[in-house]
C-alpha positions in Angstrom: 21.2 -16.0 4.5 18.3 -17.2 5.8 18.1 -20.5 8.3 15.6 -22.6 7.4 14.5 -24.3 10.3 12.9 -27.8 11.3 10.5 -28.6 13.9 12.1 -28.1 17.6 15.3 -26.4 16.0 16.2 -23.0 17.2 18.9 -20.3 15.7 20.2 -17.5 17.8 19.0 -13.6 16.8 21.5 -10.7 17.0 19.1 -8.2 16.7 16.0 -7.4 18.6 13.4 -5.3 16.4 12.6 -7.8 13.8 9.4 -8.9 11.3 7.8 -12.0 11.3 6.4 -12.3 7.8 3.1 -15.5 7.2 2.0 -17.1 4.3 -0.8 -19.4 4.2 -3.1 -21.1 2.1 -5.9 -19.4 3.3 -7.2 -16.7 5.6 -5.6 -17.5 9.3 -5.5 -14.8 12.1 -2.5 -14.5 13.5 -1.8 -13.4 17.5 1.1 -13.4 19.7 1.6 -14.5 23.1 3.7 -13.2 26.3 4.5 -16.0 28.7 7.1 -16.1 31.4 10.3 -18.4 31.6 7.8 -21.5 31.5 5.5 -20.2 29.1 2.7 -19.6 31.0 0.5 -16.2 30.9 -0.7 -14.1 33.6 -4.0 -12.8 32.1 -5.5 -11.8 28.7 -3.3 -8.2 28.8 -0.4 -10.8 27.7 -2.3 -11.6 24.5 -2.1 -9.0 21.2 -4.5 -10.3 18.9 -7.1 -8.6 16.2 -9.0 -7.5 19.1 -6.0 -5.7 21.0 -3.2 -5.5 18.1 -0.8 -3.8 20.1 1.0 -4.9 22.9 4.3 -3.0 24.3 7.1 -4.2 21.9 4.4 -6.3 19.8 1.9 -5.4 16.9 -0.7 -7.8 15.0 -2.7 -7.5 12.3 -6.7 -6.8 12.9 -8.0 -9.2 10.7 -8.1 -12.4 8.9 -5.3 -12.6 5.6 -3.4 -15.4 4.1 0.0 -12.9 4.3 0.5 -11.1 7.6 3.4 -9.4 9.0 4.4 -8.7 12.6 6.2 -6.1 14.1 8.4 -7.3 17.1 10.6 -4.8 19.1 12.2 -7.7 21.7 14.3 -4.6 23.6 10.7 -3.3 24.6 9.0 -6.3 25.9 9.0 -6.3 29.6 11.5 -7.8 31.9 8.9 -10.9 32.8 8.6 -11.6 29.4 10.8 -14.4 28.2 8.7 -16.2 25.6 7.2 -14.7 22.5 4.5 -17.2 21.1 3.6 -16.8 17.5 0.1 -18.1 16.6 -2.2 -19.1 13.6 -5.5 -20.0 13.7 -8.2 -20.6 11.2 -11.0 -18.1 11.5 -14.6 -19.3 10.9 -16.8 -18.3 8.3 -13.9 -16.6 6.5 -13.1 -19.0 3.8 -13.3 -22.8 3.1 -10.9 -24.0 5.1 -11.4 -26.1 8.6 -8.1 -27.1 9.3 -4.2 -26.9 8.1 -4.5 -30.1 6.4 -6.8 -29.0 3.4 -4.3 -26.2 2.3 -0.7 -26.0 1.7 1.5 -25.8 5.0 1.9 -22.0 6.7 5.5 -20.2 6.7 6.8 -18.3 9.3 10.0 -16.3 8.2 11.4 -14.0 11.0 13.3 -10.7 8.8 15.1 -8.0 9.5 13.3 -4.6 9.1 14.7 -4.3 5.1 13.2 -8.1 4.8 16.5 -9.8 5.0 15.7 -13.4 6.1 17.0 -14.5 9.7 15.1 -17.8 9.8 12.2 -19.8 8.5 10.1 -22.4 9.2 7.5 -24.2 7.1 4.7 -26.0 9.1 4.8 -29.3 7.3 2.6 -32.0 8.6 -0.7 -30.6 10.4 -3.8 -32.3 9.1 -6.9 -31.6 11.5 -5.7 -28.6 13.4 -7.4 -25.4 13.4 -5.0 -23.6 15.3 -0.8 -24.1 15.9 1.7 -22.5 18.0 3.8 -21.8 15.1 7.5 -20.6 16.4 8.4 -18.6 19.4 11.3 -16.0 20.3 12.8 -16.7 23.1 15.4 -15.2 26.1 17.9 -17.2 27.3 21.3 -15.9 29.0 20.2 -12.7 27.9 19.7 -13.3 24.5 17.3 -13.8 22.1 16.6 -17.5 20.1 14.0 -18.1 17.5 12.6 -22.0 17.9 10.1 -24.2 15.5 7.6 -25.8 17.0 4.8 -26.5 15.2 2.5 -27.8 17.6 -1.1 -27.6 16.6 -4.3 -28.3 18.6 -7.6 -29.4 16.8 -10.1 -27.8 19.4 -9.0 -24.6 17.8 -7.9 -21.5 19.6 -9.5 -21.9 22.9 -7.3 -24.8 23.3 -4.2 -23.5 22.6 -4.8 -20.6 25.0 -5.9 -22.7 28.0 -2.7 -25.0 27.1 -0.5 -22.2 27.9 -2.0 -21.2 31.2 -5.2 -19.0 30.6 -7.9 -19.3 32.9 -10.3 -17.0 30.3 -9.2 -19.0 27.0 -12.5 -19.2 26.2 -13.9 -15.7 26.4 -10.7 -14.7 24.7 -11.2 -17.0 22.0 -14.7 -15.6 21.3 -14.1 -12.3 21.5 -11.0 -12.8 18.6 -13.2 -14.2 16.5 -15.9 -11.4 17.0 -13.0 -9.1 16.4 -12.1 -10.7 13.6 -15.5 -10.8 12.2 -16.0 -6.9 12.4 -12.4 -6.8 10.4 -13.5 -9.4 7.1 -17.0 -7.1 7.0 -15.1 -4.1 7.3 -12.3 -4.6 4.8 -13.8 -7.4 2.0 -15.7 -4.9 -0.8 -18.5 -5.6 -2.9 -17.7 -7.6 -6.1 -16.5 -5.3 -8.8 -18.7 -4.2 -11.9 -18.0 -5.0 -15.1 -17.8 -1.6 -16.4 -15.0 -0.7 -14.4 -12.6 -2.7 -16.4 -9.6 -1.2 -18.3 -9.9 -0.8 -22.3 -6.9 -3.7 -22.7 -10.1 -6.2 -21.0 -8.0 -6.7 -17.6 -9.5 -5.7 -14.3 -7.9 -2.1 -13.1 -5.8 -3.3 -10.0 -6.8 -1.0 -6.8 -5.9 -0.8 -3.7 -8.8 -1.4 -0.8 -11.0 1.9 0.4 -10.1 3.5 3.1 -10.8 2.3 6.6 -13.1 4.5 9.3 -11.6 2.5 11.6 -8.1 2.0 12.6 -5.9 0.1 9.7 -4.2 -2.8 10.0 -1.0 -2.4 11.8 1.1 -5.3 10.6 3.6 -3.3 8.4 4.5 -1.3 11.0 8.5 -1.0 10.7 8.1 -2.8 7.2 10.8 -2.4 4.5 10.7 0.2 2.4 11.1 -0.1 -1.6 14.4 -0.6 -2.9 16.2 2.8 -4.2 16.4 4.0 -7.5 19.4 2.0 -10.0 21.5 3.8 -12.1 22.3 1.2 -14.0 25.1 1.6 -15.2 27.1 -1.1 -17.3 31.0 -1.5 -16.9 31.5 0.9 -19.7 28.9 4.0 -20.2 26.0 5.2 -18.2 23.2 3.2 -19.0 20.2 4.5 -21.3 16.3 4.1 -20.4 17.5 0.5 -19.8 15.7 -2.8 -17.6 16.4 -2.0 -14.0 19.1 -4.6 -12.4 16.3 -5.3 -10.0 13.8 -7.7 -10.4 9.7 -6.0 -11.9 7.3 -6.5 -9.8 6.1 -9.4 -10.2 2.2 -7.7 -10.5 3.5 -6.0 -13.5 3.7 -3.2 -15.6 0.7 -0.9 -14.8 -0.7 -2.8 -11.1 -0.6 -1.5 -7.8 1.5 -2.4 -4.8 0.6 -5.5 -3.0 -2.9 -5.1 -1.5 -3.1 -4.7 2.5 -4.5 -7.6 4.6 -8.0 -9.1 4.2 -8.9 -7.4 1.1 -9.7 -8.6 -2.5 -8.7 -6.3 -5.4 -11.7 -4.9 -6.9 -12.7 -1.8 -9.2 -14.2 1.6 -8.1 -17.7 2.0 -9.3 -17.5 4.1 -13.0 -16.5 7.4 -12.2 -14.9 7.4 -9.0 -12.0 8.5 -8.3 -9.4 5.8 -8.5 -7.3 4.8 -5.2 -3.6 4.0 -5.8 -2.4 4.6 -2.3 0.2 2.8 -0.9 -0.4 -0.3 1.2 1.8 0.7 3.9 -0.2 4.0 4.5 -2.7 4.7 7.2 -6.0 5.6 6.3 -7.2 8.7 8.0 -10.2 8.6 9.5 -13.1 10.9 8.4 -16.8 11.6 9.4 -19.4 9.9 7.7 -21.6 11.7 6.2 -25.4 10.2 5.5 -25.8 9.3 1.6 -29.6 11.1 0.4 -31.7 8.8 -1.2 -31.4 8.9 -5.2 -35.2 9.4 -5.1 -35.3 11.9 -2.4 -38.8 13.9 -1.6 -38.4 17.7 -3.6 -35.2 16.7 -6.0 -36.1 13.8 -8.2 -33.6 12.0 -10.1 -30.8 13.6 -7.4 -27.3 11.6 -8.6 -25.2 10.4 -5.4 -21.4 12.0 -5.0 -19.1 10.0 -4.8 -17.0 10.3 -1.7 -14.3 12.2 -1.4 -10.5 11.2 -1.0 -9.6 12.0 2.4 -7.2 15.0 3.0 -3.6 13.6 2.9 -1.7 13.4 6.6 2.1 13.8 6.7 3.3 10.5 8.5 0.3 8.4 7.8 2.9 5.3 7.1 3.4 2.7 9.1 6.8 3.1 11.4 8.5 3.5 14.7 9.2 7.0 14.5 8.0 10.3 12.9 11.3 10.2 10.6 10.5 6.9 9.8 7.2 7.2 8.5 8.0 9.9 6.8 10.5 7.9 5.4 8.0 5.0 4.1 5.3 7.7 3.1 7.7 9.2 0.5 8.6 5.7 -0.6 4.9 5.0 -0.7 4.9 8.3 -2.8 7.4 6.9 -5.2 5.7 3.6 -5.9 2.7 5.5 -6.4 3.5 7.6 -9.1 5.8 4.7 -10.6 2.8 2.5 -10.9 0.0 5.2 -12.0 2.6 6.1 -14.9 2.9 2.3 -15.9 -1.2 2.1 -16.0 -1.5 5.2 -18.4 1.3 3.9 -20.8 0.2 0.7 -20.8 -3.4 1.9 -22.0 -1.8 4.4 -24.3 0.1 1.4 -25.5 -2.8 -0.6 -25.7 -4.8 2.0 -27.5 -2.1 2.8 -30.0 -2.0 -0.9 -31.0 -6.0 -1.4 -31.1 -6.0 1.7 -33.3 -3.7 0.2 -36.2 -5.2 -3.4 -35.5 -8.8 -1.5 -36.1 -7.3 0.5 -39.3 -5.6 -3.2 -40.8 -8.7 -4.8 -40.4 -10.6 -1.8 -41.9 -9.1 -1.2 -44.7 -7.5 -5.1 -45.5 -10.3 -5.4 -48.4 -8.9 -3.1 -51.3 -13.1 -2.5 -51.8 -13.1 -0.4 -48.7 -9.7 1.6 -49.3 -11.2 4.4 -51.2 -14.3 6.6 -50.6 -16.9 7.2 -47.4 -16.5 3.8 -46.2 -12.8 4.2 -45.5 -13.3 7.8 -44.1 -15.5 6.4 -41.9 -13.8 3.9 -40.4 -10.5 5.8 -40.4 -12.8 8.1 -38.1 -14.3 5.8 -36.2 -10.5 4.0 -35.0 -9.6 7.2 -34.4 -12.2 8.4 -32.1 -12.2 5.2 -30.4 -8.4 5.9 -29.9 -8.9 9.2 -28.8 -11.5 8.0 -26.2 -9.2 5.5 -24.9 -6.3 7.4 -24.1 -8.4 10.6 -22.6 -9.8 7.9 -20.2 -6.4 6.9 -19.2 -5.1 10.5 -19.2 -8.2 11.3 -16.6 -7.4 8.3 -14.4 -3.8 9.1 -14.1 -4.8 13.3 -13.7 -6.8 11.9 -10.7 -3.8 9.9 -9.0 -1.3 12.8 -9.8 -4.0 15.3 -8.1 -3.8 12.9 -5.0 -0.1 12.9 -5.0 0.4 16.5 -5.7 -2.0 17.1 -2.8 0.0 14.8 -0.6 3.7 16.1 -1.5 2.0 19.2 -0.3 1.6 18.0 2.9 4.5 15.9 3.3 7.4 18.5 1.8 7.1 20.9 4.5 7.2 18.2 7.4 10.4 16.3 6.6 13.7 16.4 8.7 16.4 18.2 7.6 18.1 14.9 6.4 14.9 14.8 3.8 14.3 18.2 3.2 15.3 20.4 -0.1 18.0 23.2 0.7 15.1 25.7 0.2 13.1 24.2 3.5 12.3 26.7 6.2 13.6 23.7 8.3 17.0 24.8 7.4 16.5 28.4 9.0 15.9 27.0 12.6 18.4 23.9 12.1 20.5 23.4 15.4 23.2 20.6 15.6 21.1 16.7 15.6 21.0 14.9 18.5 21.2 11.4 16.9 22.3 10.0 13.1 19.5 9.8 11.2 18.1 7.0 9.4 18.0 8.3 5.6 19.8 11.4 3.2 18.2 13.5 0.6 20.2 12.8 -2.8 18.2 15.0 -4.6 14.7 14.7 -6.4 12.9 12.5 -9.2 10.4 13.2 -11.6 8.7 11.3 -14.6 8.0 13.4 -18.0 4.2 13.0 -17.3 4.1 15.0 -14.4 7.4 17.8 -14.1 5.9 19.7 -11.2 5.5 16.3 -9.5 9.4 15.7 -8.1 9.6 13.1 -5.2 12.6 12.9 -2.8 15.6 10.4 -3.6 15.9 9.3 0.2 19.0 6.4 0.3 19.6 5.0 4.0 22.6 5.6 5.8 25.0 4.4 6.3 25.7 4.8 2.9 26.4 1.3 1.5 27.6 2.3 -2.4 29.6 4.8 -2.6 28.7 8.3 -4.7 30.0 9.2 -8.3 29.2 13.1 -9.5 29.9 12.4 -13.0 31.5 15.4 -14.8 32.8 14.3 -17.8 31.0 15.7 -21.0 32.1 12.5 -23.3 29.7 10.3 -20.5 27.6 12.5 -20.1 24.4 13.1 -22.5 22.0 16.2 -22.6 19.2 13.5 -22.4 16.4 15.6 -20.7 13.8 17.0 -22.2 13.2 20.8 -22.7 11.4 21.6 -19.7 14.3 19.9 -17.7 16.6 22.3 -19.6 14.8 25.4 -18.8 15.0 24.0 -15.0 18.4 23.9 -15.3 19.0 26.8 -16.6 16.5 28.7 -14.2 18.0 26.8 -11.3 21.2 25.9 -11.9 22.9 29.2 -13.5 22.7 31.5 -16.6 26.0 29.8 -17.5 23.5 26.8 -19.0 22.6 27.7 -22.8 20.1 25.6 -24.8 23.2 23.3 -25.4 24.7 20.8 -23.4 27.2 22.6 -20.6 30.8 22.9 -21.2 33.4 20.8 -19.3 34.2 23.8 -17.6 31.0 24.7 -16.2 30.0 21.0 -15.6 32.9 20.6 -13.1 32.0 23.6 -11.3 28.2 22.3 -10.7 29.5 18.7 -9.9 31.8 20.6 -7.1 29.0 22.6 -5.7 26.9 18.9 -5.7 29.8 17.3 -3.9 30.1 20.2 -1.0 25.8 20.3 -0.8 25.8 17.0 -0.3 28.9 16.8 2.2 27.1 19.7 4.1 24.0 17.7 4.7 25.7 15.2 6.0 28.0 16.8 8.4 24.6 18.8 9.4 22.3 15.9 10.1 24.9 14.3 12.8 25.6 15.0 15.9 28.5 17.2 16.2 32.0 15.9 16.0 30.4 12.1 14.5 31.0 13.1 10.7 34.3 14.8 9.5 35.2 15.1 5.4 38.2 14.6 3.7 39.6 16.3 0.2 41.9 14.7 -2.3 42.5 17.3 -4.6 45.6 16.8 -6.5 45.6 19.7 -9.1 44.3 21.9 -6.3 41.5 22.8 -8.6 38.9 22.6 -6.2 39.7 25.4 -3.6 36.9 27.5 -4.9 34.1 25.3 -4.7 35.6 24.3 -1.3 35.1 27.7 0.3 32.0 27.5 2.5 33.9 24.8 4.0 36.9 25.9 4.7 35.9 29.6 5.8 33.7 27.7 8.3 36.6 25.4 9.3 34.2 22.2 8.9 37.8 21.5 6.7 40.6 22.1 8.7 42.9 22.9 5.8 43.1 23.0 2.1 44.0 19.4 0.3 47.4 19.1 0.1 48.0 19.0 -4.2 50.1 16.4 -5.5 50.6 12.7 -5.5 51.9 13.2 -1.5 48.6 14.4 -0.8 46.8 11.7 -2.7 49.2 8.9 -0.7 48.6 11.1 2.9 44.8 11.0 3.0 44.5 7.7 1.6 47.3 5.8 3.6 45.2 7.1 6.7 42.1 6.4 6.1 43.1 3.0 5.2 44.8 2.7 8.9 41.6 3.6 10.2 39.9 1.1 8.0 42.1 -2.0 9.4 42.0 -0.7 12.5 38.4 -0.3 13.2 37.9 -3.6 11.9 40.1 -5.7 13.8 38.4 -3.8 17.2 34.8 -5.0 15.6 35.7 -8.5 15.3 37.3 -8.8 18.0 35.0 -6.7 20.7 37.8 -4.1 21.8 36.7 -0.6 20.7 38.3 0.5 23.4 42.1 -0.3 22.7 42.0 1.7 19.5 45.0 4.2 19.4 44.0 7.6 20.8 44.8 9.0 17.4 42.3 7.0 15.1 39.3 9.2 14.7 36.4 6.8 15.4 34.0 9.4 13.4 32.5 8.6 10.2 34.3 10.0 7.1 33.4 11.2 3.8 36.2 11.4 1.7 35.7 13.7 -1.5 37.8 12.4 -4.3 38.6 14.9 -6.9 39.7 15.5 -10.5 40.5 11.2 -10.6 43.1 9.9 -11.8 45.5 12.4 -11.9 48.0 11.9 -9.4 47.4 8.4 -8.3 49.7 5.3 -9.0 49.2 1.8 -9.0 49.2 1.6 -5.2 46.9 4.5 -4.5 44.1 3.2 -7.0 44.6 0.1 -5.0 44.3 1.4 -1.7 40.9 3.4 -3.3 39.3 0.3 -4.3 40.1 -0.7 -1.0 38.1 1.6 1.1 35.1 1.5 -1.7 35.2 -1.6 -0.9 35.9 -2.3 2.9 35.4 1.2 4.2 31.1 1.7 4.5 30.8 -1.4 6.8 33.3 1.1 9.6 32.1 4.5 8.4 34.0 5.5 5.6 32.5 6.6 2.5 33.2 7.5 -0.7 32.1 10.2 -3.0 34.3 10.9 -6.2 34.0 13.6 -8.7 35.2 12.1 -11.8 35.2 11.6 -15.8 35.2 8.3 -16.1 36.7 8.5 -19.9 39.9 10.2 -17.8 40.3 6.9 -16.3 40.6 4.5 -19.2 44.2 4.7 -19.2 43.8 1.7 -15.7 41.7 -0.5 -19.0 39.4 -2.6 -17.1 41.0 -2.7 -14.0 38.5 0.2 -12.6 35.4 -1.1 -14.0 34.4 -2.8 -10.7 35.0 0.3 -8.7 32.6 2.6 -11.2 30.0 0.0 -11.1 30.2 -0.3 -7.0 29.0 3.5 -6.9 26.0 5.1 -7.4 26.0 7.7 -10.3 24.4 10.8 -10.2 24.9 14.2 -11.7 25.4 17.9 -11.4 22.3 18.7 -13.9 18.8 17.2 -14.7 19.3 13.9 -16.0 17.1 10.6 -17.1 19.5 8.0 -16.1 18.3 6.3 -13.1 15.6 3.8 -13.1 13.0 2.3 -10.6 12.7 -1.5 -9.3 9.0 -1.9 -10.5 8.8 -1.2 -14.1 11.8 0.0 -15.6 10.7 4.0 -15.8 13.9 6.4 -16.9 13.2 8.9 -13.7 14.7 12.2 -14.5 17.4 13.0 -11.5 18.0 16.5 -10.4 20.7 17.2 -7.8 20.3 18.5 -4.4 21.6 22.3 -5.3 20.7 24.9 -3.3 18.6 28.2 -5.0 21.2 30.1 -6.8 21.9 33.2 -5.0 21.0 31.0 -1.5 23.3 31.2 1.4 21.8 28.8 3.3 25.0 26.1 3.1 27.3 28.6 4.3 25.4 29.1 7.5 24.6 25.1 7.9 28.3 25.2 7.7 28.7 27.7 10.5 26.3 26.2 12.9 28.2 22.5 12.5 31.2 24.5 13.2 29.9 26.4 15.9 28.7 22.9 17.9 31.8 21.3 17.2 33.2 24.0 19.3 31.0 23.7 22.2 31.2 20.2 21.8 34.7 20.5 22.4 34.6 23.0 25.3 
């Protein structure tokens, strides 16, 4: 919950890589400032403004934008630094505005990197200031306070600067604004034409063009889109349903929120139409001299429009190479989700002008009959036809763009992001470090099939995973090509029917160990163990690659005792870990609680629990992410309705997925049905089995 500061009040931050997120009424450049345990600053190198955006631990955005965002990293700053300033001043020539009075009052909000609020501030009360320390971070006793303060200065910049101790506040001041100046000319476009308008009347959203210089940095770190949402109500999988996340409040069929400084505007008619993702980084191409139209020896010459520039893996903004990587595929998502909502909005649009056109054609009985009504029959339908080919070219040219990029960005993801048929995999060795992110498997919209875009979910895994294999939930929803993919990919044992019970517990098995596999690969050895319930003892094929590698020490015991074992453990663990967290003494756990993460594998649910075992199960869905256990079942949900409603809370905790193509899940934006498609490895593949080996082969070092 955020804290919602007043002026001089200060709240305490338990973490020290944090966003601090403006809004304005106007354009206001915003800077930061390094002082020492008074404040004061030892020269202009303490200073990250437009001019000099970065800063060890610090980044700023290079220009002038009533919404900024700041990317602090407090662990970084240098020892000497004990006082991070946060500044806003009113640029000139950028705007109307002269001071903080003739606009509504600035807020600072300091996030975590997801955007969950830590504290805010609202700077009520400034009337003739041009520029305001707005709130600063702050060391004390070794840790880190945020503070309001509010204190504005109506000499502008210069005199805020000279206030806290710096000799050249002047020449800084200037050359900020200078800087700032080069940033409006560079990233403000040319009004838009009328004729690039979309046939509905509305303006076609865009994003800004690229920038020959370097972008704005102040999304480094930012939060990356929500995931997918099943969906799923308290009693069936949900159908092409309203995501249970807010739209976007741009929409159905606009772009992501435009970067910093620039005004949406359309693409002159015929170029190619620029949906990238505001978080992305331009990259930088030569420019190439534009021939005159009327040049001497080729009359009448027409003028190319410039071409996209080539996609980079990692162009988005982040800390690390996994974690831009990370926001690029995101980016990717978003992308697509929003090109898709444009094209069926005009489709839309058109469909409904055609039949307005047609009423209104044919509404006098006169005109029903004869060359009149063929005509404009014709004519409704041509302009219908021109409509949607328009659309369809627009959203070919984004799709191009993304194809080109997914390209790119496949073959350069981790092995926690990559598909099981990576060359990554080949030269895998056991991971260093957790990683930030897992691969559930791939999305794709009906538009575009070849198009399939990672499902990355962070980890740890807050909900819980639900491989659904019960035919009388499940429904053979996909459409035909999704069929054929399962049956290429998936095994001949797929006909042109739904699958069997039979075969759709054997793919939901082989989903559950893929997945398990990934996980136990991308962690350092001896961090990540798995557990089986298996009460029937069912599962023991499917289980193979890991118990031949000895990832699983031994088969599940069958049985309700085997049931009561693994749970009555885990739950140990559960209370265990927890009372240590609260009360700071990891180290007096008993030598026998396993402090690794867990992934317990629940299968062929419910048979062989009781009362007390669904309890304790609902227990660790529950309790059990926030300490490292997760959950992952493998279960008909209609095999459970014997509990009535008592379960519904635990299905609706989990995420649902399942073992073949599927349109169940749906995005955060616009409601799209996205088609899942699990993360199998190529039939025939043996590339799990020797994962599976190597994690068992550093466990054993590990342990020598």
């Amino acid at each position: 919950m955020t804290a919602e500061l007043v002026r001089g009040q200060n709240h305490a931050l338990d973490r020290t890589r944090v966003e601090i997120r403006i809004t304005a009424g106007g354009p206001v450049v915003a800077a930061v400032t390094l002082g020492d345990a008074q404040g004061r600053l030892p020269g202009t190198e303490a200073v990250a403004h437009p001019g000099a955006p970065r800063r060890t631990g610090i980044e700023v955005p290079r220009q002038a934008a009533a919404e900024h965002r700041l990317a602090v990293d407090l662990g970084a700053l240098p020892d000497a630094v004990h006082r991070v300033s946060v500044l806003l001043a009113l640029p000139t020539g950028i705007g109307a505005l002269t001071t903080f009075g003739a606009a509504a009052p600035p807020s600072v909000r300091v996030t975590d990197l997801d955007g969950t609020g830590l504290a805010g501030y609202t700077l009520t009360g400034l009337g003739a200031e041009s520029a305001v320390v707005a709130v600063e971070l702050y060391r004390r006793a070794g840790a880190w306070k945020v503070r309001a303060v509010g204190q504005g200065y109506a000499d502008g910049l210069a005199a805020l600067l000279r206030d806290q101790g710096l000799p050249q506040a002047a020449e800084l001041a200037a050359e900020i604004e200078e800087a700032v100046g080069r940033g409006h000319a560079r990233a403000v476009p040319a009004p838009a034409p009328a004729a690039a308008h979309r046939p509905d009347g509305h303006a076609r959203p865009q994003h800004p063009a690229p920038d020959t210089a370097t972008p704005p940095a102040a999304d480094r770190a930012a939060a990356a889109p929500p995931a997918p949402s099943d969906g799923h109500s308290a009693h069936a999988p949900a159908e092409h349903g309203p995501s249970v996340h807010a739209p976007s409040a741009h929409g159905p069929g606009s772009t992501a929120p435009m970067a910093e400084g620039a005004t949406p505007t359309a693409p002159p008619a015929g170029a190619p139409v620029d949906y990238r993702h505001p978080k992305r980084r331009a990259t930088p191409t030569p420019a190439t001299p534009t021939p005159p139209v009327d040049a001497p020896g080729d009359p009448a010459s027409p003028v190319s429009p410039p071409a996209p520039s080539l996609p980079v893996a990692g162009d988005a903004a982040g800390w690390s190479m996994e974690e831009r990587l990370y926001n690029q595929v995101w980016g990717m998502f978003e992308d697509l989700t929003r090109s898709v909502a444009a094209y069926r909005s005009a489709s839309d649009f058109a469909e409904s002008r055609l039949e307005q056109e047609l009423d209104t054609a044919l509404s006098d009985p006169r005109n029903r009959l004869g060359t009149a009504a063929d005509a404009a029959r014709a004519t409704a339908r041509d302009k219908h036809a021109a409509l949607v080919t328009q659309a369809r070219a627009a959203l070919d040219r984004d799709l191009a763009q993304l194809a080109a990029e997914s390209e790119v960005v496949e073959p350069a993801l981790p092995p926690a992001f990559a598909r099981w048929d990576s060359p990554v995999w080949q030269a895998h060795r056991s991971a260093q470090e957790r990683p930030m992110a897992l691969r559930l498997g791939d999305l794709h919209l009906p538009e575009v099939r070849d198009l399939r875009i990672p499902m990355l979910v962070r980890l740890p895994l807050e909900r819980g995973l639900w491989i659904d294999c019960g035919p009388d939930t499940y429904a053979w929803r996909g459409p035909d090509p999704d069929r054929a993919y399962a049956r290429r990919e998936l095994g001949s044992a797929l006909t042109d029917g739904p699958p069997d019970e039979a075969e759709l517990r054997r793919l939901s098995l082989e989903t559950a160990v893929a997945l398990a596999a990934r996980m136990l690969a991308v962690h350092p050895a001896g961090e990540f163990a798995v557990q089986v319930i298996d009460p029937g003892g069912t599962a023991l094929p499917a289980l193979a690659p890991l118990l031949e590698t000895g990832v699983l020490p031994a088969a599940p015991v069958p049985g309700a005792q085997g049931v009561a074992t693994v749970l009555e453990g885990l739950t140990r663990r559960v209370d265990l870990v927890q009372m240590a967290v609260r009360s700071r003494a990891a180290d007096a756990l008993p030598p026998d609680v396993d402090t690794a993460d867990q992934l317990l594998i629940v299968h062929d649910f419910p048979h062989g629990f009781d009362d007390r075992a669904v309890t304790r199960l609902r227990y660790l869905a529950d309790e059990g992410p926030a300490v490292g256990v997760h959950l992952l079942m493998v279960a008909d949900r209609a095999q459970a309705r014997e509990y009535g409603p008592v379960l519904d809370p635990l299905w609706r905790s989990l995420l649902r997925i399942t073992p073949v193509p599927d349109a169940h899940l749906v995005d955060p934006w616009v409601g799209h049905a996205w088609t899942y498609e699990p993360p199998l490895a190529p039939r025939g593949s043996q590339v799990v089995r020797q994962v599976l080996a190597r994690v068992a082969e550093a466990r054993r070092e590990r342990r020598s």
